[in-house]
C-alpha positions in Angstrom: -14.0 1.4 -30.0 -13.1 0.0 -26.5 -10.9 1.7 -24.2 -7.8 0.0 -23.2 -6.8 0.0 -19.3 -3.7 -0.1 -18.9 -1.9 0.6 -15.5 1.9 0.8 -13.8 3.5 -2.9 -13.3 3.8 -4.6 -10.0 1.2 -2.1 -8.6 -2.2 -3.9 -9.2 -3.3 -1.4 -5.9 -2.9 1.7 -7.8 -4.6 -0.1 -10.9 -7.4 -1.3 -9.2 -8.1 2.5 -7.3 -7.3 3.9 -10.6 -10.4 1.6 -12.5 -12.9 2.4 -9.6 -12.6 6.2 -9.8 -11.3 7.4 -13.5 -13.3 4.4 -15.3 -16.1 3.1 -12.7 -16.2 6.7 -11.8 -16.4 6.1 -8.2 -15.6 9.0 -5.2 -13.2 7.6 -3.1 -11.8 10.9 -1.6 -13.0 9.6 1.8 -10.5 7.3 1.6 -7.5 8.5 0.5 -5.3 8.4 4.0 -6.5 4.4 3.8 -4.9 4.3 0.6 -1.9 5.9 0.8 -1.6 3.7 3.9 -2.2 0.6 2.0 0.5 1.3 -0.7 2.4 1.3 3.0 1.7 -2.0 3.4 2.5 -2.6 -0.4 6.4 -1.9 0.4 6.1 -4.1 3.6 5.0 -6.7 2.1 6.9 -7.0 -1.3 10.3 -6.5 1.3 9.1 -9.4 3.1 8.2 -11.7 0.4 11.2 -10.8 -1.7 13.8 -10.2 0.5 13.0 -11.9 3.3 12.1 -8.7 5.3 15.9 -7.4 5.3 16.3 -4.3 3.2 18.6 -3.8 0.5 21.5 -1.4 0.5 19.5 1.0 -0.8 19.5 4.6 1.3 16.1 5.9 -0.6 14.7 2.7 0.4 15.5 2.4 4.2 14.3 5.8 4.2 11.4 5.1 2.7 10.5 2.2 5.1 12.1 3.6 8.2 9.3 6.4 7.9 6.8 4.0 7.9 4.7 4.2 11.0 5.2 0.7 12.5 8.1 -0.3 11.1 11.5 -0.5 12.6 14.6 -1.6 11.3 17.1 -3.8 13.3 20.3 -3.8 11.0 19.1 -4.5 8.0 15.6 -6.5 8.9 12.5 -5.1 9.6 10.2 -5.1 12.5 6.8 -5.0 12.4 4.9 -4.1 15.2 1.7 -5.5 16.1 0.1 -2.1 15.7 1.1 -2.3 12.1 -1.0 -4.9 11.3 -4.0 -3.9 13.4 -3.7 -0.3 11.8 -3.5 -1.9 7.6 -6.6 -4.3 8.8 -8.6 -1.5 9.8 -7.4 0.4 6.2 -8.3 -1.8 3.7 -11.5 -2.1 6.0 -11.9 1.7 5.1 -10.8 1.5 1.5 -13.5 -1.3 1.0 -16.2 0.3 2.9 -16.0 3.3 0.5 -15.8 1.9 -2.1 -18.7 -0.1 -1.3 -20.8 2.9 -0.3 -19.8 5.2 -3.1 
């Protein structure tokens, strides 16, 4: 019998790392600040692209984001600084690598 995958929806991140190490049986320990970074840039960028990077009246939300490292919030928009998106390049650059090499 063949083993059904099934994952959380609207987080294709966490079912991707959850295929590579419970089914693919990979270590990713190594990377698992580059992860929980990515699923960082998860929140940024579903706020952007569906609310047009301004954050809902939601208080466990603009909590949420506000913590992010890189993130500020003017009113109700987000700003992202340029270190943001350095730091999230050089994750999934991480998260790959290992993944790669394990």
């Amino acid at each position: 019998m063949q083993k059904v995958i099934t994952c959380e929806p609207n987080d294709d991140l966490r079912a991707y790392h959850k295929f590579l190490t419970k089914y693919a049986s990979l270590n990713l320990t190594a990377a698992d600040v580059s992860y929980q970074r990515l699923h960082d840039l998860r929140k940024v960028r579903n706020q952007l692209i569906h609310h047009g990077g301004h954050l809902q009246d939601d208080d466990r939300l603009i909590k949420q984001i506000s913590a992010i490292r890189g993130i500020a919030l003017a009113g109700s928009l987000m700003v992202i600084d340029e270190s943001f998106v350095w730091e999230m390049l050089d994750c999934a650059k991480s998260y790959l690598c290992s993944a790669a090499q394990a």
